[in-house]
N, C-alpha and C positions, 0 to 999 in steps of 0.2 A: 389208247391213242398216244404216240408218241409228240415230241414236241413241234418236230416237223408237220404232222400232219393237224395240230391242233391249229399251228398259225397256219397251214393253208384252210383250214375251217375258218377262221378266225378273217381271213381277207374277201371267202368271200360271203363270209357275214357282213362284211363291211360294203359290200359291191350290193346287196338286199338292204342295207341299211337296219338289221337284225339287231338291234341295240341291245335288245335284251338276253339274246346268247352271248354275243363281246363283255359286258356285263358280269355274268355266270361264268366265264372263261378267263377270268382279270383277277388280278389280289386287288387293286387300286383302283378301278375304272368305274363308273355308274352311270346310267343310261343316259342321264344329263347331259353328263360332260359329252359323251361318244356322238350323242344327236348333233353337237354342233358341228360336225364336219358332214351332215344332209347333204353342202351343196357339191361334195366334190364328186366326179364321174371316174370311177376306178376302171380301168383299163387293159393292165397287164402286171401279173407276177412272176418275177425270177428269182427262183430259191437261190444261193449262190452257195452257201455252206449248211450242214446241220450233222452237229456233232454234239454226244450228250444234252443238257440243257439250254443248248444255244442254239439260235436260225439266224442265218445274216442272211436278208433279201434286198430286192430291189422292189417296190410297186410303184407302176406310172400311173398317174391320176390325171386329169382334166378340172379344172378350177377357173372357174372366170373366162373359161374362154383359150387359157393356160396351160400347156400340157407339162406336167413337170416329174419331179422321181422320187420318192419316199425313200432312202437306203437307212438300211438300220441293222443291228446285230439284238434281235432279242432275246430275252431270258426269261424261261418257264424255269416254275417252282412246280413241285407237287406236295398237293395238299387233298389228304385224306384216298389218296390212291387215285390221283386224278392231277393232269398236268394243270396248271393254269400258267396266264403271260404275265411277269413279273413286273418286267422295266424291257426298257433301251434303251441303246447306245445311237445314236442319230448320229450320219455321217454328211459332208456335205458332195452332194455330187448333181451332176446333170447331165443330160440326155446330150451325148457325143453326137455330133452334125453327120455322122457317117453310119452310125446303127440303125437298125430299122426302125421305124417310127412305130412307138406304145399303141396307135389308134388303129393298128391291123390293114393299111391300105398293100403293104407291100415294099413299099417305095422307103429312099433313106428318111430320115428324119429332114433333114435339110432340105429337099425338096419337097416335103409333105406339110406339116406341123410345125416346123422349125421355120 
């Protein structure tokens, strides 16, 4: 499994709330910590880059009510012949008034969610 497709495993372990694979796939992570983000409703992933060790994505989540973007550049380690997610870089960004909106209707953001 390459880095790429470990975090798309990895996101929608997250979308199952799979704590215990995110867990087995992390240097740093335990099912503790990963539980406390239960309430967020993931929505959509955009790979944007994946090269070597590194994935930069986008994922739009639902929070409170909330619709907002996760952007981040992350870094897989491999250990024992097996990628795992290191760290990240957290970017700060938000869902543009004119992209289509993360919740699947069709419609811009702006006029949906926004």
């Amino acid at each position: 499994m390459s880095p790429k497709e470990l975090m798309i495993s990895r996101y929608e372990a997250f979308v199952k709330k799979d704590w215990e694979y995110l867990s087995k796939t992390a240097i740093n992570q335990n099912e503790e910590e990963l539980s406390q983000a239960s309430n967020i409703e993931w929505l959509k992933l955009d790979v944007l880059d994946a090269h070597d060790n590194i994935v930069e994505f986008k994922a739009y989540y639902r929070e409170y009510g909330e619709i907002a973007v996760l952007h981040e550049k992350s870094s897989f380690i491999k250990v024992d012949d097996a990628w795992k997610y290191q760290d990240g870089e957290l970017f700060s960004s938000k869902i543009e008034r004119n992209e289509s909106c993360p919740c699947g209707s069709g419609k811009k953001f702006k006029k949906c969610c926004g």
